[in-house]
C-alpha positions in Angstrom: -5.1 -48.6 8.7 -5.2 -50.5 12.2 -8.4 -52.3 13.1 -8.4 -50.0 16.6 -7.5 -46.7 16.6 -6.3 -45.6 19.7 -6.9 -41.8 19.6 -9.6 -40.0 18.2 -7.9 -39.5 14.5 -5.3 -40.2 12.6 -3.6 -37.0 11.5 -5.0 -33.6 13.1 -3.9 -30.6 11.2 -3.7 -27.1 12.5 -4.4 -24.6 10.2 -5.8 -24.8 6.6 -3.5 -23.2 4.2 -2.1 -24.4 0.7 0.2 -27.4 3.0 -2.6 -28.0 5.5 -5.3 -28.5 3.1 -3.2 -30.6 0.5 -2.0 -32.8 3.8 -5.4 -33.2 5.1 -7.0 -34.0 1.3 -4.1 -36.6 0.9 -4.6 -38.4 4.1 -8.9 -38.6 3.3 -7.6 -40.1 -0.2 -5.7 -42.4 2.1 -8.3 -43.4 3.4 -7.5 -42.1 7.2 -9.4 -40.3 9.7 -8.3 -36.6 9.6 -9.1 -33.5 11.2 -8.2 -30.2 10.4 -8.5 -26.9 12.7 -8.8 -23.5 11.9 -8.9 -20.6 14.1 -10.7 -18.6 11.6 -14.5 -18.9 10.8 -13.2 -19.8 7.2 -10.9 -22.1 5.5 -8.0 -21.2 3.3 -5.6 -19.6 6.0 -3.6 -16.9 5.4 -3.0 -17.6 1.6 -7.0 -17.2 1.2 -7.5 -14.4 3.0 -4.6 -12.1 3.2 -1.6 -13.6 1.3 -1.3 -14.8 -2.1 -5.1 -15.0 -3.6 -5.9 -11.6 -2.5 -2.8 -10.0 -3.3 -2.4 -11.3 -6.9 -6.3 -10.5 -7.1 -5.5 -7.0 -6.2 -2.8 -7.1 -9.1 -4.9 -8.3 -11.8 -7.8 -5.7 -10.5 -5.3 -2.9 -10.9 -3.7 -3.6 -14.0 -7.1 -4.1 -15.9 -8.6 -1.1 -14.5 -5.4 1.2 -14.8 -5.0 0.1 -18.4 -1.6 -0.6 -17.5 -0.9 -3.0 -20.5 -1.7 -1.2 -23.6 -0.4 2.3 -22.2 2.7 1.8 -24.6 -0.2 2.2 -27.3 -2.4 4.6 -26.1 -0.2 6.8 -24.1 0.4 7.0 -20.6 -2.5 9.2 -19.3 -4.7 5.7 -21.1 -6.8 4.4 -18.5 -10.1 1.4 -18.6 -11.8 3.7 -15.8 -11.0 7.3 -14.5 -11.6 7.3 -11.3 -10.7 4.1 -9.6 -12.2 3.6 -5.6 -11.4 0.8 -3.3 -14.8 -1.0 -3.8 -13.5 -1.1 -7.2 -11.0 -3.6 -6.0 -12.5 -4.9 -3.0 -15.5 -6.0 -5.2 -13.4 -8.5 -7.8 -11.1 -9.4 -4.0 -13.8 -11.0 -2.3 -15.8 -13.0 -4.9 -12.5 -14.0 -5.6 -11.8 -15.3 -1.9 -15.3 -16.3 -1.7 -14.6 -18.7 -5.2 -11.8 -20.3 -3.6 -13.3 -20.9 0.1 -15.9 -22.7 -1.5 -13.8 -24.7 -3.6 -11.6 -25.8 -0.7 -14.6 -26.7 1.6 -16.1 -29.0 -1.5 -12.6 -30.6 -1.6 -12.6 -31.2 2.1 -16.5 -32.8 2.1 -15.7 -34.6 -1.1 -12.5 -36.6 0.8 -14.3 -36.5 3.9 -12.0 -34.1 5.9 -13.3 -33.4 9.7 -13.2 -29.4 10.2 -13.2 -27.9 13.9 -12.7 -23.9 14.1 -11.0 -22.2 16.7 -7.7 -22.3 18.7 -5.6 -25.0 19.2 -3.0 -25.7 21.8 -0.8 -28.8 22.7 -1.7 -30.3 26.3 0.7 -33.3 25.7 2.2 -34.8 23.2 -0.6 -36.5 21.3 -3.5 -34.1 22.8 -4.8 -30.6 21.7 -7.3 -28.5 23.7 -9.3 -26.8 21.1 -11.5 -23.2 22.1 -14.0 -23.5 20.1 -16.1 -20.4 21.6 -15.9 -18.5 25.3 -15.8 -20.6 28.2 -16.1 -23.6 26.2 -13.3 -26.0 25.2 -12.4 -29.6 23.5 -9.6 -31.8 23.6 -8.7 -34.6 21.2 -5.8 -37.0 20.7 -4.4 -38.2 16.8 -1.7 -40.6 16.4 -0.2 -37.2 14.2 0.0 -34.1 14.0 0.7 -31.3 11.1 1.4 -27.7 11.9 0.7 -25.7 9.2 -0.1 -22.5 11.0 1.7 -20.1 8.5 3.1 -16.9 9.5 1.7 -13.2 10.7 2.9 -9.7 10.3 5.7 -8.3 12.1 4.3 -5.3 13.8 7.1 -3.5 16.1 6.1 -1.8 18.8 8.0 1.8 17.1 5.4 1.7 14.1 2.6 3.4 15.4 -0.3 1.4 13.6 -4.0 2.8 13.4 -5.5 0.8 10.6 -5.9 3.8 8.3 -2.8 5.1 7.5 -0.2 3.4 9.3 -0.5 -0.6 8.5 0.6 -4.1 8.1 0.5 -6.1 4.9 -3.0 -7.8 6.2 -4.7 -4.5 7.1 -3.9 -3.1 3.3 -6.0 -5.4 1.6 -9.0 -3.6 3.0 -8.4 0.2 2.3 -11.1 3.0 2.7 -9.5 5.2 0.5 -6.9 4.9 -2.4 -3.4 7.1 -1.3 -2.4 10.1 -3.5 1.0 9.1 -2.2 2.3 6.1 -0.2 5.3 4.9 1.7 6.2 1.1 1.7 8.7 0.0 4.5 10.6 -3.2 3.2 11.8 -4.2 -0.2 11.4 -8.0 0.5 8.9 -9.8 -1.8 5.3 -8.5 -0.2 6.6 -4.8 -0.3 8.0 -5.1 -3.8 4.9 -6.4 -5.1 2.6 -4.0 -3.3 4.8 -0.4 -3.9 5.0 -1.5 -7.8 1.2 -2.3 -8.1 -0.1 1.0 -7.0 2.4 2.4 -8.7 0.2 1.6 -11.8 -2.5 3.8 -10.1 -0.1 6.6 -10.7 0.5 6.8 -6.9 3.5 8.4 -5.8 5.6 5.5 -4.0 8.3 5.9 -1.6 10.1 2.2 -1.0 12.6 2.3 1.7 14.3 -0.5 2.2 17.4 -0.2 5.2 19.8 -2.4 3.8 22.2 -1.7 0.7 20.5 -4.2 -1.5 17.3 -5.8 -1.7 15.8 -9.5 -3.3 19.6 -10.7 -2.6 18.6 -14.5 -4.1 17.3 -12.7 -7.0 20.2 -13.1 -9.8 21.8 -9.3 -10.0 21.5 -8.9 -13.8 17.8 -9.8 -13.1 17.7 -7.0 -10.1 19.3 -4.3 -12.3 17.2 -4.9 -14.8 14.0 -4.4 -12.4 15.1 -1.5 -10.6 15.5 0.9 -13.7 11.8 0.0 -14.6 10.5 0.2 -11.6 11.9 3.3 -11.2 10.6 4.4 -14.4 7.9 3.5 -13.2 7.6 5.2 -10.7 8.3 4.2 -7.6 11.5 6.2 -5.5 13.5 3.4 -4.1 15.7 4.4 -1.3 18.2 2.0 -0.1 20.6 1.8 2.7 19.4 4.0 5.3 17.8 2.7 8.6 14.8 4.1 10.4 15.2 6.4 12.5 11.0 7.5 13.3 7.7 6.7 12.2 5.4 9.8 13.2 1.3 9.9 12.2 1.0 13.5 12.0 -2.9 13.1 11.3 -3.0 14.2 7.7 -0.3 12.8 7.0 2.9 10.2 7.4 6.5 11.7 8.3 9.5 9.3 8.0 12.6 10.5 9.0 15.9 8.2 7.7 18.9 8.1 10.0 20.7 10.0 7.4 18.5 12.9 7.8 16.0 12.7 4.7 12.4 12.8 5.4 9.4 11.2 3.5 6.1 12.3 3.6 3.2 10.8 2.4 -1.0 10.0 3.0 -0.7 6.5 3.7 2.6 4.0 5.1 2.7 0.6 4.5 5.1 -1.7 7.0 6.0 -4.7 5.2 9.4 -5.6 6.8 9.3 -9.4 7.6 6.6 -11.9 9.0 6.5 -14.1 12.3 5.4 -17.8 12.5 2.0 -17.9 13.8 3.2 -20.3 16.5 2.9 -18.2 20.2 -0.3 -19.8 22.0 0.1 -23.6 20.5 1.5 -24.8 23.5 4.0 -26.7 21.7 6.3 -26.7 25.4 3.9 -29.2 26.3 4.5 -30.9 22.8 8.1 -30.8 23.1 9.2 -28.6 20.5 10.5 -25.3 20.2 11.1 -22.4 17.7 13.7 -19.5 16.9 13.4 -16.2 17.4 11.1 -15.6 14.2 8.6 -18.2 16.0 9.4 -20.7 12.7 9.7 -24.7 13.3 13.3 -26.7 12.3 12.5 -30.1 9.9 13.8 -32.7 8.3 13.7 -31.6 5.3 12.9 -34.2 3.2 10.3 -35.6 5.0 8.9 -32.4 7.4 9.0 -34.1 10.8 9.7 -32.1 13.9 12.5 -33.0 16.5 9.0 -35.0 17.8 8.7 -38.0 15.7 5.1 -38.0 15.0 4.4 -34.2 14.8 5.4 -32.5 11.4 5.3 -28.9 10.2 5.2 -27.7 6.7 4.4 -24.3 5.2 5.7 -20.8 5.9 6.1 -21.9 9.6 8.8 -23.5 8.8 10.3 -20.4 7.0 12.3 -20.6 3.3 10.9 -20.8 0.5 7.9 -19.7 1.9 5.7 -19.9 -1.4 2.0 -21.2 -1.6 3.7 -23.5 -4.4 6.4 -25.2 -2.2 4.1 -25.5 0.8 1.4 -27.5 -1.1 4.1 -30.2 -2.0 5.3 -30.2 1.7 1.9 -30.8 2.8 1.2 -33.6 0.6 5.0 -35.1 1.2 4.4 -34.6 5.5 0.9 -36.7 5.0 2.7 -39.4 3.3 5.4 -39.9 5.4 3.4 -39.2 8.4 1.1 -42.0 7.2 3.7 -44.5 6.1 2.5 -44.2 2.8 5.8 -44.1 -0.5 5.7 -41.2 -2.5 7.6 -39.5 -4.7 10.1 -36.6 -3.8 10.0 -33.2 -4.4 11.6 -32.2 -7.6 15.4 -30.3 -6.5 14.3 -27.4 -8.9 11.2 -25.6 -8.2 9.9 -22.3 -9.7 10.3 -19.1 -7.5 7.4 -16.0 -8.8 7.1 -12.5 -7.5 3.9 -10.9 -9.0 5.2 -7.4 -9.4 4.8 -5.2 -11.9 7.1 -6.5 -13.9 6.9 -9.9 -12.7 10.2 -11.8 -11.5 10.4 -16.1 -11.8 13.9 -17.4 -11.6 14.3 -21.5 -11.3 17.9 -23.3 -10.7 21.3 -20.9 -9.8 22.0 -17.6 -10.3 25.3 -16.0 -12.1 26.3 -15.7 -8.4 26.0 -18.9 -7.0 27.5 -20.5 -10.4 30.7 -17.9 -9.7 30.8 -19.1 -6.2 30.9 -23.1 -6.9 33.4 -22.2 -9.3 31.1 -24.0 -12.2 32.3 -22.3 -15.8 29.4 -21.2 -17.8 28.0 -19.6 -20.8 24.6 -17.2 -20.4 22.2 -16.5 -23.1 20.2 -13.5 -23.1 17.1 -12.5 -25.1 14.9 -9.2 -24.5 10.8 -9.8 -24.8 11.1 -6.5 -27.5 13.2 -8.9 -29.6 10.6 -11.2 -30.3 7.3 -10.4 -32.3 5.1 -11.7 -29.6 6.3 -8.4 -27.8 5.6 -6.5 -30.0 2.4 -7.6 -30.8 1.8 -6.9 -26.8 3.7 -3.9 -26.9 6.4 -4.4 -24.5 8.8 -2.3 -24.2 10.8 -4.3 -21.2 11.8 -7.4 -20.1 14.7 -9.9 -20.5 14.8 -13.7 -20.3 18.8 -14.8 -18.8 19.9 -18.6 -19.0 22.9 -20.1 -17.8 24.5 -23.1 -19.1 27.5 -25.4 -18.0 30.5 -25.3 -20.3 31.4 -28.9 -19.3 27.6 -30.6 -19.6 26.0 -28.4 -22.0 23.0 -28.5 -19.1 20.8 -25.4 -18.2 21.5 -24.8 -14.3 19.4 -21.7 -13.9 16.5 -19.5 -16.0 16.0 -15.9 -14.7 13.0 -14.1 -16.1 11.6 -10.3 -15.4 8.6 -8.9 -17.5 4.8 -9.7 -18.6 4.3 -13.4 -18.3 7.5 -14.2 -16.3 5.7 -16.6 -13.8 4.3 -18.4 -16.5 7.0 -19.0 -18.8 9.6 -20.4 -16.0 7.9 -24.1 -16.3 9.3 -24.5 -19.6 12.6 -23.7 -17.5 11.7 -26.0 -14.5 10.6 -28.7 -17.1 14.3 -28.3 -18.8 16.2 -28.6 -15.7 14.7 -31.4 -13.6 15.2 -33.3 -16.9 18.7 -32.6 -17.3 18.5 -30.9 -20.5 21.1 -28.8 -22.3 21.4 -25.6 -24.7 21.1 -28.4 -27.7 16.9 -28.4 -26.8 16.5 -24.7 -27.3 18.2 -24.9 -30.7 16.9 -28.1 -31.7 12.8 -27.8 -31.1 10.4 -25.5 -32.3 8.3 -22.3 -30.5 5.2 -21.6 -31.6 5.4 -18.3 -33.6 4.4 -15.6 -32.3 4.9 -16.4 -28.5 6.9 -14.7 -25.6 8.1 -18.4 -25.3 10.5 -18.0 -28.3 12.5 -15.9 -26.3 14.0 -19.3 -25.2 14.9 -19.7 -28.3 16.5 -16.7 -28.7 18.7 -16.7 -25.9 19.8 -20.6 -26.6 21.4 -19.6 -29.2 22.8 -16.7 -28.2 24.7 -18.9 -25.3 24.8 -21.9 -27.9 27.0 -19.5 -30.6 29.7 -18.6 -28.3 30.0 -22.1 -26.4 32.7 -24.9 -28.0 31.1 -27.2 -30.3 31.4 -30.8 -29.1 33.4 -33.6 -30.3 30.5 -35.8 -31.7 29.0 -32.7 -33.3 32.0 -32.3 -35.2 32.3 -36.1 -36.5 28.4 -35.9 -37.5 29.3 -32.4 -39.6 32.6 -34.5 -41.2 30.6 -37.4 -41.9 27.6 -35.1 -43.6 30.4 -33.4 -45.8 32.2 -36.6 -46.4 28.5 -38.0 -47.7 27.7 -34.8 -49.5 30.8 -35.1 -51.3 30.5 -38.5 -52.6 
């Protein structure tokens, strides 16, 4: 670190989500002078409040109370509690946030991480003017700067949002009353996961989705799989049909399709894509601009801007988008903003949806393997095929590998059922290290786990796949030994 610093810190970072607070915790580890601004009256950001903690929260919540797990038991009328009200989920939600806030403030007092709330904006390349309340202001200079602002809903103006019954993905998490019926607009990942939780409530659920196909990087064996039991679920999925109107008729929702089909229900959930929560930074006077979804261009190795010493990193700066990802970017941005080595991110991360069933896929799909033109051998294995399942009583889920005929080396793991987010490390584990079918028929799984299922479909892709030479002189020279 410099003997003079010439502006008042050494990395400011804007906003104080899963990259923003591992960036600023790394650069107070480093040592370095670091600020971090929130526009919120708490830390945590998006992920905290209204994205991933609260969501998966909410999932947990509803599959305890709803009994959803041992209905293939007790029948599917089996519930932990009758009648289910929102402060029944609200109530687990908030000490839950409130647990994590905490936690993230200790972690920023214990590496002595500077916090300032309210809104930031760029005057200049190296300044931000900071509203900290009405009529009063702050500006303040760092040798870098992070932008890890995240993303907010996309609320077109044709959607005719009131907060009760018509609303966003961030207004859902606070519900007065729990929907006898509900219609979710957008089959990407945040619609998917809510339409298939309440489903569990035994709400009807209407998922309209305007294009032919929905979770397109999702491997299509996987997506087959997880539309019949969603379906049988529950939940109506309509596909390819656009919008044609959203009407709040009072007591109820009215959708009308552009080919003619109308849904009505109580409540309408619009879930159809997110904006990077970029407009009011300033960042013309930074000298940096965004596309059309408000999202930030990087390098994507290291997360700097088209400005040398400002970097972004989170869902501002669009795919993956995952809590997961963005805390590695924030930690990776820090170093490199700080001049400090580190080590690269790994090239095979986990990818989780938390529906109900879960999906976790790591490495290729069948598609992308068909489309490099890399021959392959997949090995299947159902979670009722192993004991653990049973135990659990699962009725669903399947665990799909892919292997390369020429290396022998797993290139993708696609999981959907109980557990699925879980089990993928063994997969991520397996790949990074290069390993091949031989480690799934060679090692042990403890007995009884949904983990055997690895197992299971190793050597269901190791029995059809060509045995190699120097397995075959090991078998000649065990027979030739044997024999003497």
């Amino acid at each position: 670190m410099p003997a003079e610093r010439k502006h008042d810190y050494d990395l400011i970072v804007i906003g104080s989500g899963p990259a923003g607070r591992s960036a600023a915790i790394q650069a107070g580890k480093l040592n370095r002078k670091v600020l971090v601004i929130d526009r919120k009256e708490r830390l945590g950001g998006v992920s905290a409040h209204t994205g991933t903690i609260p969501s998966k929260t909410l999932r947990e919540t509803l599959l305890n109370l709803s009994g959803w797990r041992e209905r293939s038991f007790y029948g599917r009328a089996y519930r932990v509690k009758d009648d289910i009200g929102p402060e029944d989920l609200q109530a687990r939600l908030h000490k839950t946030i409130d647990y994590e806030v905490d936690v993230l403030e200790h972690q920023f007092n214990r590496n002595h991480v500077e916090t300032l709330y309210g809104l930031a904006a760029f005057t200049g390349p190296n300044e931000v003017e900071v509203k900290v309340e009405a009529g009063k202001a702050t500006r303040l200079t760092a040798d870098r700067f992070l932008i890890a602002t995240g993303t907010k809903t996309y609320r077109p103006d044709t959607c005719p949002f009131n907060g009760k019954t018509v609303l966003d993905s961030d207004e859902f998490l606070e519900l007065a009353t729990i929907p006898r019926s509900l219609t979710v607009i957008g089959a990407g990942v945040i619609g998917v996961e809510y339409a298939t939780m309440f489903a569990t409530l035994d709400v009807r659920v209407t998922m309209i989705e305007p294009r032919d196909t929905f979770l397109d990087f999702i491997d299509k064996t996987l997506i087959e799989d997880f539309t019949h039991q969603i379906r049988e679920n529950g939940v109506d999925l309509r596909l390819g049909s656009g919008i044609k109107s959203i009407e709040d008729e009072g007591r109820h929702v009215e959708v009308t399709l552009e080919n003619g089909r109308h849904v009505r229900s109580d409540m309408l959930l619009f879930a159809a894509g997110r904006m990077g929560a970029t407009a009011g930074l300033g960042l013309d006077k930074a000298g940096l601009k965004t596309d059309h979804r408000g999202r930030l261009e990087v390098d994507r190795k290291t997360y700097q801007t088209s400005v040398p010493h400002i970097y972004a990193a989170g869902d501002v700066i669009g795919h993956p988008s995952l809590a997961s990802t963005s805390l590695q970017q924030g930690r990776i941005a820090a170093c490199h903003a700080l001049d400090t080595p580190t080590l690269p991110e790994s090239p095979w991360f986990p990818y989780g949806i938390y529906s109900v069933p879960e999906i976790s896929t790591c490495g290729m799909s069948e598609e992308e393997m068909n489309e490099r033109g890399i021959p392959y051998e997949v090995g299947i294995a159902r979670f009722r095929e192993t004991s653990r399942g049973h135990i659990m009583g699962l009725e669903h889920g399947m665990l799909k590998m892919l292997f390369s005929l020429k290396t022998r080396r797993v290139l993708g793991v696609q999981i959907v059922g109980e557990g699925a987010t879980e089990l993928i490390h063994i997969a991520q584990a397996v790949l990074n290290l290069k390993g091949t079918v031989d480690y799934f028929v060679q090692n042990t799984f403890n007995y009884p786990t949904l983990a055997e299922a690895y197992k299971i479909a190793g050597l269901d892709a190791f029995n059809r796949m060509p045995i190699p030479e120097e397995y075959k002189v090991h078998r000649d020279k065990a027979k030739k030994t044997a024999a003497e």
